[in-house]
VMD Tcl script that builds the backbone (N, CA, C; Angstrom):
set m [mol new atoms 261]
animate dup $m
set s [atomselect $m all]
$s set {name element resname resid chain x y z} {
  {N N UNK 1 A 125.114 50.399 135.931}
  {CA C UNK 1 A 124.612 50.844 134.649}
  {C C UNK 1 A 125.291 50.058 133.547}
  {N N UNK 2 A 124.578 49.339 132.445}
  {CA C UNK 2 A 125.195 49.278 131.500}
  {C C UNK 2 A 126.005 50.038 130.320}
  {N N UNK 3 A 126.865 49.208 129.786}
  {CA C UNK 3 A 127.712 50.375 128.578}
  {C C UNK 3 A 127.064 49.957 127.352}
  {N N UNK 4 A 126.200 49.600 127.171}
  {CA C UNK 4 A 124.919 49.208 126.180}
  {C C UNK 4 A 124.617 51.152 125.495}
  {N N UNK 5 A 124.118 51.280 126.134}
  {CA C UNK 5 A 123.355 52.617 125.981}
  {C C UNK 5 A 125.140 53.676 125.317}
  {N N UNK 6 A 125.512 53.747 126.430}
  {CA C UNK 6 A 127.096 54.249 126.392}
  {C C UNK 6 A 127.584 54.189 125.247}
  {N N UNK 7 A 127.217 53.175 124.877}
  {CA C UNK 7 A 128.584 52.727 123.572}
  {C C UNK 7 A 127.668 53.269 122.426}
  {N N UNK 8 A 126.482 53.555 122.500}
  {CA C UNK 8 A 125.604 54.462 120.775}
  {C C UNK 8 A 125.917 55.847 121.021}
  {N N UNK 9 A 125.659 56.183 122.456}
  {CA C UNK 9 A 125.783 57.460 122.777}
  {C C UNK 9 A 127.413 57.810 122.791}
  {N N UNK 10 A 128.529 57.334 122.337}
  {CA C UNK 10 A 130.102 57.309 122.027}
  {C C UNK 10 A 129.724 57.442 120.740}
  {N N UNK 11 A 129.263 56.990 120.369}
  {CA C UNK 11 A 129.205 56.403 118.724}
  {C C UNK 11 A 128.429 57.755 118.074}
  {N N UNK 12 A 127.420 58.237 118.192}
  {CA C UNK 12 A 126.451 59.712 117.892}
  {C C UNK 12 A 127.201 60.522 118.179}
  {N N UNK 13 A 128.140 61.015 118.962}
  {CA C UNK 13 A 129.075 62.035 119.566}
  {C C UNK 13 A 130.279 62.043 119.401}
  {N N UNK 14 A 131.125 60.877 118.382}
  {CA C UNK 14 A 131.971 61.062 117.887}
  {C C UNK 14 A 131.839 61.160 116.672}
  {N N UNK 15 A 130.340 61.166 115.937}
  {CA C UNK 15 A 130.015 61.922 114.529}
  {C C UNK 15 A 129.863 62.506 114.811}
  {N N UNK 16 A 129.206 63.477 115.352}
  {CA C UNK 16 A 128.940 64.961 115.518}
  {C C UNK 16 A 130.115 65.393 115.662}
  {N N UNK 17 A 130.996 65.149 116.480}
  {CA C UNK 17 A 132.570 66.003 116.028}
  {C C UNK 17 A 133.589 65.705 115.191}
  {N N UNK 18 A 133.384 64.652 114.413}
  {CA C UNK 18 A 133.836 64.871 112.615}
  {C C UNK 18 A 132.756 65.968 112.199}
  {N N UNK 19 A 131.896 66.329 112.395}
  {CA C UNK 19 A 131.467 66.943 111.534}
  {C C UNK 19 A 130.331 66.364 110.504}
  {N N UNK 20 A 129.910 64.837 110.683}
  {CA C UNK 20 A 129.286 63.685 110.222}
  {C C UNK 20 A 127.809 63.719 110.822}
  {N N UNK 21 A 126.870 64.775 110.831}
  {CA C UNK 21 A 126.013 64.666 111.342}
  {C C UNK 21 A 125.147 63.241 110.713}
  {N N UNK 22 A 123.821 62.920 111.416}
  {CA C UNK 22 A 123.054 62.384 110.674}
  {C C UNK 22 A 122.009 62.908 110.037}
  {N N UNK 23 A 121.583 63.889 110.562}
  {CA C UNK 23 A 121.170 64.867 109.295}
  {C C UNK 23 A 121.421 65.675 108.369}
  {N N UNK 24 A 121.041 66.534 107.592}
  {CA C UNK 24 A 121.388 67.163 106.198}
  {C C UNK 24 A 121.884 68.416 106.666}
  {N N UNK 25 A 122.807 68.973 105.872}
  {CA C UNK 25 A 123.635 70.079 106.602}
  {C C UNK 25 A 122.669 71.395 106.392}
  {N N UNK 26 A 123.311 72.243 106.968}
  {CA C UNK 26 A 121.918 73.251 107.173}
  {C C UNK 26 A 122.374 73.952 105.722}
  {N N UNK 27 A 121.017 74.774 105.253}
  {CA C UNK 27 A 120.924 75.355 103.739}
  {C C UNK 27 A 121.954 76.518 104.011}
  {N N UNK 28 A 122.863 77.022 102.835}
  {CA C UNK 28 A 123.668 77.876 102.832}
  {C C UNK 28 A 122.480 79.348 103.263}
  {N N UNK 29 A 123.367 80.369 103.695}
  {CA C UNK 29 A 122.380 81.818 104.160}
  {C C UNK 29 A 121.983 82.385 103.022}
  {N N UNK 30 A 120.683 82.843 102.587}
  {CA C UNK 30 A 120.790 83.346 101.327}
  {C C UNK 30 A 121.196 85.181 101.518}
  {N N UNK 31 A 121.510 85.319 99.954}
  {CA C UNK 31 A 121.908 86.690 99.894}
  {C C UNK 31 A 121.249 87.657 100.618}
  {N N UNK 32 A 121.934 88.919 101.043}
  {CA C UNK 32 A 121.392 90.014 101.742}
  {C C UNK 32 A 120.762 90.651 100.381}
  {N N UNK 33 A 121.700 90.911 99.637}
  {CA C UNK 33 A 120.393 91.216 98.238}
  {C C UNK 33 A 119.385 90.888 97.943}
  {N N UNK 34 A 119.142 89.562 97.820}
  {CA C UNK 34 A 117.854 89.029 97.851}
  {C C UNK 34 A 116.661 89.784 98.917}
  {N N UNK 35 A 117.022 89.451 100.006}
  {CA C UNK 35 A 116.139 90.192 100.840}
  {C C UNK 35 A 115.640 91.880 100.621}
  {N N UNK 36 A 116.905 92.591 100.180}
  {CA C UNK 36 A 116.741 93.857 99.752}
  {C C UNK 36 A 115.707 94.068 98.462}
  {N N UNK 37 A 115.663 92.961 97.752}
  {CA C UNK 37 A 115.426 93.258 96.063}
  {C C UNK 37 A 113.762 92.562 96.532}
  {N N UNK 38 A 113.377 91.803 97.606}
  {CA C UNK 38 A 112.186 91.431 98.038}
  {C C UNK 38 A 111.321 92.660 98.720}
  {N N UNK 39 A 112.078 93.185 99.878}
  {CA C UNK 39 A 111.421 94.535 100.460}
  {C C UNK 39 A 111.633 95.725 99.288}
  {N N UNK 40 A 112.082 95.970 98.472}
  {CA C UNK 40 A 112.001 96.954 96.926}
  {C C UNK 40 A 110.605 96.601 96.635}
  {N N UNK 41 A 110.571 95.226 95.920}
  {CA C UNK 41 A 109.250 95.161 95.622}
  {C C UNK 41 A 108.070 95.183 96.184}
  {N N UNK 42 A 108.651 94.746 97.389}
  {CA C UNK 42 A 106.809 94.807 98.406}
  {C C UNK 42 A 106.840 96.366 98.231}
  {N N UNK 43 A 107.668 96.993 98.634}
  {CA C UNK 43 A 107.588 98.312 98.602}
  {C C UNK 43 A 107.015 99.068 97.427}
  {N N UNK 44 A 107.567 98.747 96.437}
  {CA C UNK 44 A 106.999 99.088 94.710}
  {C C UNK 44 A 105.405 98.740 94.371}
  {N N UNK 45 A 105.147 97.966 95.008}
  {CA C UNK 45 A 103.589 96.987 94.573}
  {C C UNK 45 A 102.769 98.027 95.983}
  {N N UNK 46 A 103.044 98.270 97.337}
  {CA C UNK 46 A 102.346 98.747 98.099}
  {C C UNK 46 A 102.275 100.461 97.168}
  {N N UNK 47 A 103.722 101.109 96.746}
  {CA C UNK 47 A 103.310 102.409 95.988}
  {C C UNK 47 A 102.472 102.092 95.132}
  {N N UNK 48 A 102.296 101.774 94.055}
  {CA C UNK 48 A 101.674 101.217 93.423}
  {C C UNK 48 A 99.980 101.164 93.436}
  {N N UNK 49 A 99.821 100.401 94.388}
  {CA C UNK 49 A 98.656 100.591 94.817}
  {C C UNK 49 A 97.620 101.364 95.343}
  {N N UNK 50 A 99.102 101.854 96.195}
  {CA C UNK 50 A 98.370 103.258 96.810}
  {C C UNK 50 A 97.885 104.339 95.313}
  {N N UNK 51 A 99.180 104.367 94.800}
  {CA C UNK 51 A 98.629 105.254 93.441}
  {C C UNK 51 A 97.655 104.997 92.943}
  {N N UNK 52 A 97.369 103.770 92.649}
  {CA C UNK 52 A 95.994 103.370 91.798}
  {C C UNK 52 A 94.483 103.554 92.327}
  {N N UNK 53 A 94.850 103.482 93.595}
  {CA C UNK 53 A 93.516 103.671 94.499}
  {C C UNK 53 A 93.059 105.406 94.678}
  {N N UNK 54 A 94.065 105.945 94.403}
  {CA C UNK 54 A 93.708 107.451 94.460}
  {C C UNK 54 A 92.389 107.722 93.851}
  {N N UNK 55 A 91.728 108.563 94.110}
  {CA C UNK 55 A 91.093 109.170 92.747}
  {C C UNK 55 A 91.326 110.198 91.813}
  {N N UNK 56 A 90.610 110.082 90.573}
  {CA C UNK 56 A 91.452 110.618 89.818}
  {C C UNK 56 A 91.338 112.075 89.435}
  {N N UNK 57 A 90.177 112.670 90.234}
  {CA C UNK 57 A 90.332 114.089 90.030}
  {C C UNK 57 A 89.701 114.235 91.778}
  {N N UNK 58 A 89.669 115.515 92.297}
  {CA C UNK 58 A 88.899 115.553 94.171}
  {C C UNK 58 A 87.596 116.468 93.200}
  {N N UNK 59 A 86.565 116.072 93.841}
  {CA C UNK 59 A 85.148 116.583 93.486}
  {C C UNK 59 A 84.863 118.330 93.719}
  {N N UNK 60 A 84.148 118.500 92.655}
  {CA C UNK 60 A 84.621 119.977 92.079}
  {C C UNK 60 A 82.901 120.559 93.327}
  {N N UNK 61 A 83.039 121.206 94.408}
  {CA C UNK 61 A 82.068 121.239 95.597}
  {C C UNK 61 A 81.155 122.679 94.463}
  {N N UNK 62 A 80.139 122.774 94.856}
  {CA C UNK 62 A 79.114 123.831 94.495}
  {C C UNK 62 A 79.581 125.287 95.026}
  {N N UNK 63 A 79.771 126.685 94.714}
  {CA C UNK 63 A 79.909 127.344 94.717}
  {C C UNK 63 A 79.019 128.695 94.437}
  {N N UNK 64 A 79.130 129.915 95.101}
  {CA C UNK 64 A 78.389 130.810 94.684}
  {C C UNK 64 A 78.945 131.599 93.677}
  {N N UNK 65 A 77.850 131.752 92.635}
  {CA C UNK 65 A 78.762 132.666 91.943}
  {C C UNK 65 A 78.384 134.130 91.988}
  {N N UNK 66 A 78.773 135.027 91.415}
  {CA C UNK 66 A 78.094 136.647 91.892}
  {C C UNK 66 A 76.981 136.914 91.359}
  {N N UNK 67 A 76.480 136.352 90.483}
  {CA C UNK 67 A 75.638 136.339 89.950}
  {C C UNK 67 A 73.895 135.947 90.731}
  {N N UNK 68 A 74.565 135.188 91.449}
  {CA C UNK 68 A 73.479 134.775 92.733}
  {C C UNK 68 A 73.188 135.669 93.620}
  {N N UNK 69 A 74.510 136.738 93.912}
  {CA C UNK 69 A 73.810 137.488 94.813}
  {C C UNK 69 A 72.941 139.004 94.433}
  {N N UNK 70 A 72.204 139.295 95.495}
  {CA C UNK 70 A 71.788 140.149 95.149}
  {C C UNK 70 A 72.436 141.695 94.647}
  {N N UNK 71 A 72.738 142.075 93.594}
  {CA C UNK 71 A 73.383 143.752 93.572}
  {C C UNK 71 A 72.976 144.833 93.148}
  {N N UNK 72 A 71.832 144.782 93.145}
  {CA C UNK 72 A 70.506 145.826 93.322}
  {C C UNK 72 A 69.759 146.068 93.794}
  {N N UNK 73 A 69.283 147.506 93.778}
  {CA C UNK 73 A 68.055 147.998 95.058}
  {C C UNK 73 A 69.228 148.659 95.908}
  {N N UNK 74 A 68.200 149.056 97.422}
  {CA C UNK 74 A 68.863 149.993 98.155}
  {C C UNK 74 A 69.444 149.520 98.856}
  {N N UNK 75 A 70.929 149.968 99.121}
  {CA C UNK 75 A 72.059 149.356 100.274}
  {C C UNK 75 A 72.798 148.448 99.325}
  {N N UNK 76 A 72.372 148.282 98.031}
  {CA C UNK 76 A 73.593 147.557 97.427}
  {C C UNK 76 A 73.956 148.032 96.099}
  {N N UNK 77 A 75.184 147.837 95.867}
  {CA C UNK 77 A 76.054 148.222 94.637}
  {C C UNK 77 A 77.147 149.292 95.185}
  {N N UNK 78 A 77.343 150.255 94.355}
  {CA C UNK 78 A 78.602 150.619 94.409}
  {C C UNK 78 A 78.695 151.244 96.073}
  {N N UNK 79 A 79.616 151.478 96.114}
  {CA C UNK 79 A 79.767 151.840 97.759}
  {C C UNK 79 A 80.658 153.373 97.901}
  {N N UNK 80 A 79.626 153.977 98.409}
  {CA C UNK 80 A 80.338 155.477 98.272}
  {C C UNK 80 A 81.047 156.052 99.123}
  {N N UNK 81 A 82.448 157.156 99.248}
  {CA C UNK 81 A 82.935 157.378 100.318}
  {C C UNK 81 A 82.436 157.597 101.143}
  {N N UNK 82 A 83.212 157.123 102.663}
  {CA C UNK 82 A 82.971 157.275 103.923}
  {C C UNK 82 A 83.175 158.826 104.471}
  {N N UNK 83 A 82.520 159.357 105.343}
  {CA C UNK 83 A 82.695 160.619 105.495}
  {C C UNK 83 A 83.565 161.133 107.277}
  {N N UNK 84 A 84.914 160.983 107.184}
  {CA C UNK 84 A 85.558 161.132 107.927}
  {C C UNK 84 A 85.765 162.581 108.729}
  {N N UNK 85 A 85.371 161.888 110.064}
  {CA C UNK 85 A 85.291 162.924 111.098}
  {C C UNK 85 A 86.687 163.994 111.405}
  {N N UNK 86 A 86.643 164.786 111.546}
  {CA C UNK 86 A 88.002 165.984 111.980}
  {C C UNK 86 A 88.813 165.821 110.664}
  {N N UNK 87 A 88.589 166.391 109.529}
  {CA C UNK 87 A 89.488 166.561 108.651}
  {C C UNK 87 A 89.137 167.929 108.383}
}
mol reanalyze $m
mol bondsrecalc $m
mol representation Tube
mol addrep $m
């Protein structure tokens, strides 16, 4: 085998352990705040939305009123005592 090859591959691997890469050093970590103050807002904009999408009153449904029913004639209106057996 030649020391052709050997001698770049010495040469790449004794930069890498200075610390001399040949590429760009990696980006510092960003803040854990950051990330926190990102999920706040997704969070804020999803409330948000949800609120806005509500509607703004629930639909008032049809109803009877007493007036509809019948409360005259025979068998209806006031209701008179019951006449209880063994007293």
């Amino acid at each position: 085998m030649s020391d052709t090859g050997n001698a770049d591959l010495d040469k790449r691997l004794a930069a890498l352990e200075q610390g001399k890469g040949a590429g760009s050093p990696p980006a510092p970590r960003r803040s854990p705040l950051l990330a926190l103050v990102v999920v706040l807002v997704i969070g804020a904009g999803g409330a948000l939305l949800y609120l806005m999408s509500q509607p703004e009153e629930e639909e008032v449904l049809p109803t009877a009123t007493p007036d509809v029913f019948q409360n005259e004639g025979d068998g209806f209106g006031a209701i008179g005592p019951l006449c209880i057996i063994g007293t």
